[in-house]
C-alpha positions as MATLAB code, in Angstrom:
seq = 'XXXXXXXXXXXXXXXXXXXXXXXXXXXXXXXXXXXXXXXXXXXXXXXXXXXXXXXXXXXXXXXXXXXXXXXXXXXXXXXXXXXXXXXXXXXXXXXXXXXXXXXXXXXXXXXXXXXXXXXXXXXXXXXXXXXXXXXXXXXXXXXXXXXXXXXXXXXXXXXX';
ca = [
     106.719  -28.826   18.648;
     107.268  -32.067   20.462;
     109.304  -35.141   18.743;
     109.035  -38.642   19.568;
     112.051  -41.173   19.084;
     110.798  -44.646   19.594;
     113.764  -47.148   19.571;
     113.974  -50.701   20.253;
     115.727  -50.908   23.169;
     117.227  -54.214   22.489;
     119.068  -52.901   19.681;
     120.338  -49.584   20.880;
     123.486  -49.346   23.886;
     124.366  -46.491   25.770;
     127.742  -46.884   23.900;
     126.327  -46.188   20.012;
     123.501  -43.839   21.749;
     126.547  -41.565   22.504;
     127.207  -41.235   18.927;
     123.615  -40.058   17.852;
     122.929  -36.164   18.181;
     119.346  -36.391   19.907;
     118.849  -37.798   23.214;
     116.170  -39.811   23.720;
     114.488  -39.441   27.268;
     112.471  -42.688   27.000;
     114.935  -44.364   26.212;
     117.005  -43.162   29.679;
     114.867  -44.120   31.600;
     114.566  -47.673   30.566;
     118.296  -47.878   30.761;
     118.240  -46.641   34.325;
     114.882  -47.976   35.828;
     113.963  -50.578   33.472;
     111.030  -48.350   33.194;
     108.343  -48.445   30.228;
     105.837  -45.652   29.400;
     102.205  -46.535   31.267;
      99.842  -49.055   29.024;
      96.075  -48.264   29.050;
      95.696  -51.265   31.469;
      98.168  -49.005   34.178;
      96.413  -46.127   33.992;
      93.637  -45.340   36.748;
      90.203  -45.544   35.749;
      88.877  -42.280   33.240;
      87.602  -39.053   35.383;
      85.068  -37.355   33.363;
      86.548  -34.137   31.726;
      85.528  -31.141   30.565;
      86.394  -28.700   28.166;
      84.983  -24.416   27.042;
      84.698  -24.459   23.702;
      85.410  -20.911   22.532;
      82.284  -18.698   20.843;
      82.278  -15.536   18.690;
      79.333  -13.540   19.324;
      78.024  -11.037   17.072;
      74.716   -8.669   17.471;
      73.562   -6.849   14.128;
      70.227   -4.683   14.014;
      67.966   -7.884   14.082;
      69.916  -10.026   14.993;
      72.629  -11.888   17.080;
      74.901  -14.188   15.954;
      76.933  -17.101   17.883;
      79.805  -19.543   16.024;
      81.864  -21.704   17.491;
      84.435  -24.178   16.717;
      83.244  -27.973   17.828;
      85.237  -30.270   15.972;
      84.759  -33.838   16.541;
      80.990  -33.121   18.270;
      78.384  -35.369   16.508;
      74.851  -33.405   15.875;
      73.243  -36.199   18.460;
      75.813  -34.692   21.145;
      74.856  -31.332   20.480;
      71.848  -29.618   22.735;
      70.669  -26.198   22.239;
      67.887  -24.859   24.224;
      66.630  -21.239   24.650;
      64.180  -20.391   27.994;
      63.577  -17.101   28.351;
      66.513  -15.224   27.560;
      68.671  -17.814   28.214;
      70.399  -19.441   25.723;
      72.294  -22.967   26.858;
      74.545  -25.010   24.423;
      75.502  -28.026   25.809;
      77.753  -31.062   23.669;
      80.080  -33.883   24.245;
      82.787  -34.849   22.361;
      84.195  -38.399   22.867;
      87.523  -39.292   23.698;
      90.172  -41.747   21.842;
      89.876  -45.146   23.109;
      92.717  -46.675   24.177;
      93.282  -50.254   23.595;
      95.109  -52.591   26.560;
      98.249  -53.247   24.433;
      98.995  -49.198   23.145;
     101.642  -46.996   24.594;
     100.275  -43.472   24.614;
     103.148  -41.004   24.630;
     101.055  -37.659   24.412;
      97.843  -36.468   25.122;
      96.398  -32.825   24.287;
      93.174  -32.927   23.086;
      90.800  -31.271   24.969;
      87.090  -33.803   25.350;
      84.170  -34.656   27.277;
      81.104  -32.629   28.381;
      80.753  -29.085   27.893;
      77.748  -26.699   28.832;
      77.379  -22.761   27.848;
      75.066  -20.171   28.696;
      74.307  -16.837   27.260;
      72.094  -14.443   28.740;
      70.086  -12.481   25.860;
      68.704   -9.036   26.332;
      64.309   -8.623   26.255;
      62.934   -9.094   23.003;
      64.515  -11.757   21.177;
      62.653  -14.091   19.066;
      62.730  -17.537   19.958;
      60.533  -19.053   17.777;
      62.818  -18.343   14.759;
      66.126  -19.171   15.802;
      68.504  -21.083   13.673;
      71.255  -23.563   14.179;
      73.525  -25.155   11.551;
      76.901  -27.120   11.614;
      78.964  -27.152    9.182;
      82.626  -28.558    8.481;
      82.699  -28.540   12.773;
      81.340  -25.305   12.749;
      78.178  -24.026   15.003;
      76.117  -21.043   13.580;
      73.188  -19.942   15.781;
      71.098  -16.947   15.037;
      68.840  -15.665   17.491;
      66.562  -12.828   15.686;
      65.339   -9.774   17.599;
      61.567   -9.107   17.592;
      60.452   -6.698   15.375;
      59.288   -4.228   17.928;
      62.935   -4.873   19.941;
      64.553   -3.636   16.634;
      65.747    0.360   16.515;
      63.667    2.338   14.072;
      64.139    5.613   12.960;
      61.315    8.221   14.312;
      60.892   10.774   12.128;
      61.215   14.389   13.099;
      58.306   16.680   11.999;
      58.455   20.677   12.481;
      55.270   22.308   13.127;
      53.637   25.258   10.809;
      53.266   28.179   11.916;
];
């Protein structure tokens, strides 16, 4: 769990800081070094990140099934694309924007591009696959071919 304490420096010594039972770290530093937390203007200019989203993937007789968790990711950021027996998901999901004047104080959330690719088995059919998103939530199923699909062969005993 992490806690911020955001003072006002101007109204908070060292001398009644003593008397308060959490220490604030921020607020140290400014003491010692006159130092502020970075603005958006101090910060060098945005590498391009990247982040895995993480996929369940399930295979029933005719079919396999992929979901994954893609919060945030609009349906115009999302690519899915199957060649051969490759199947490649591919999104973006943007990151905050920062105006010049904000302090940020913590940053975990995982953005940018993302690409993933699957390798099927033979006999998949990729005219009928199906993707839906709902509540942030990828389904994809990729049916088997008919002929791909186990059947039972019956066992027959000769007469004699």
């Amino acid at each position: 769990m992490t806690t911020l304490i955001v003072r006002n420096p101007s109204t908070v010594s060292a001398r009644s800081r003593a008397d308060d039972w959490a220490w604030d770290p921020a607020l140290a530093m400014r003491e010692l070094w006159g130092w502020t937390p970075w603005t958006a203007a101090d910060l060098p200019p945005t590498v391009e990140q990247s982040f895995a989203p993480r996929f369940d993937v399930h295979e029933t007789a005719g079919e396999f099934v992929f979901r994954a968790d893609l919060p945030g990711i609009k349906q115009e950021n999302l690519e899915i694309t199957l060649t051969a027996n490759q199947l490649r998901i591919a999104g973006r999901r943007e990151g905050a924007k920062h105006e010049e004047n904000e302090r940020s104080y913590l940053t975990e959330r995982e953005y940018g591009a993302f690409e993933r690719v699957f390798t099927l088995p033979e006999g998949v059919d990729g005219e009928k696959v199906q993707a839906t998103m709902n509540d942030g939530v990828l389904n994809l199923v990729v049916p088997k071919k008919p002929e791909a699909q186990p059947r039972q062969i019956p066992i027959t005993v000769p007469k004699a």
